[in-house]
C-alpha positions in Angstrom: 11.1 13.7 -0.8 10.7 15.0 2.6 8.7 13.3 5.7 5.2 13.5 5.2 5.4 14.3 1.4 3.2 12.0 -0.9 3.7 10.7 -4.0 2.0 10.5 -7.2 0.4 7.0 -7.7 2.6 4.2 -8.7 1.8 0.5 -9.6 2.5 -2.3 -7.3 1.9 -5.5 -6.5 0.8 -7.3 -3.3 3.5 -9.3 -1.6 1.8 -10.2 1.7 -2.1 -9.4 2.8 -3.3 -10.3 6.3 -7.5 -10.4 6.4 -7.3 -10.7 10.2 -5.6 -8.0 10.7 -6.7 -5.4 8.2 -2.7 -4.8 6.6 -0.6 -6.1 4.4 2.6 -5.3 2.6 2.6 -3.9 -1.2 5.8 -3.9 -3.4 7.0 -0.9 -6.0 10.1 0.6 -7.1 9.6 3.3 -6.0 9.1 2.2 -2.2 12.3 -0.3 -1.8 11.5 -2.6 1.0 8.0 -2.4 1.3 4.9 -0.3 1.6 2.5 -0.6 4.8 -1.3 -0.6 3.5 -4.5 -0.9 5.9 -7.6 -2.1 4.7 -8.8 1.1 5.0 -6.9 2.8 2.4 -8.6 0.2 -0.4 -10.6 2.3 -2.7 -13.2 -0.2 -3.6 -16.9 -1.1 -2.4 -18.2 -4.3 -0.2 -15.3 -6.1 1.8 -11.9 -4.7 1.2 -9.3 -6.8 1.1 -6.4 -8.0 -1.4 -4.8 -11.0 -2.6 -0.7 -11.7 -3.5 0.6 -11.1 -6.8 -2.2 -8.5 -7.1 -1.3 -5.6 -9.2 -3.2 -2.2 -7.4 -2.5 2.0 -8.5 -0.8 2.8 -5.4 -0.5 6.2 -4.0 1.7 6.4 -0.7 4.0 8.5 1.2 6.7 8.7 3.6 5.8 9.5 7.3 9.5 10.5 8.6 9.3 7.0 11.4 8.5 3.7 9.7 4.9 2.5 10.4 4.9 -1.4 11.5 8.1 -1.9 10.4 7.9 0.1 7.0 9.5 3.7 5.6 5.9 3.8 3.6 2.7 3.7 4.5 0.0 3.8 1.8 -2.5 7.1 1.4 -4.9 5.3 -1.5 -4.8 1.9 -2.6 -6.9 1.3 -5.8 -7.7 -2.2 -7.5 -6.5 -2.8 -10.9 -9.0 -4.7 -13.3 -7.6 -7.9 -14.3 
């Protein structure tokens, strides 16, 4: 997959979430060592924000430079019930 390209939406689960800064760090296998998300990206209503060990659909791609650290950066981060 080149730079830039997105992929199509995978589960994963939350390893880290920071509410004070807006980002946190979601784990799939198909985005070995980590996937950057921003609050922003949270496809929910009210106060966006996730918790560890939470399982979300994640759709992400690869940029081509790593963002904060990261080869992924997350394009839509959706809730799963449960």
């Amino acid at each position: 997959m080149g730079a830039g390209a997105a992929a199509a939406a995978v589960v994963a689960t939350v390893r880290e979430w920071r509410d004070e800064e807006g980002w946190g760090v979601l784990d799939s296998a198909r985005t070995p060592g980590g996937c950057f998300g921003h609050y922003s990206d949270i496809r929910t209503s009210g106060f966006r924000t996730l918790s560890p060990g939470q399982q979300v659909d994640l759709v992400w791609e690869a940029p081509g430079f790593k963002q904060d650290g990261y080869d992924y950066r997350a394009v839509s981060i959706v809730p799963r019930p449960g």
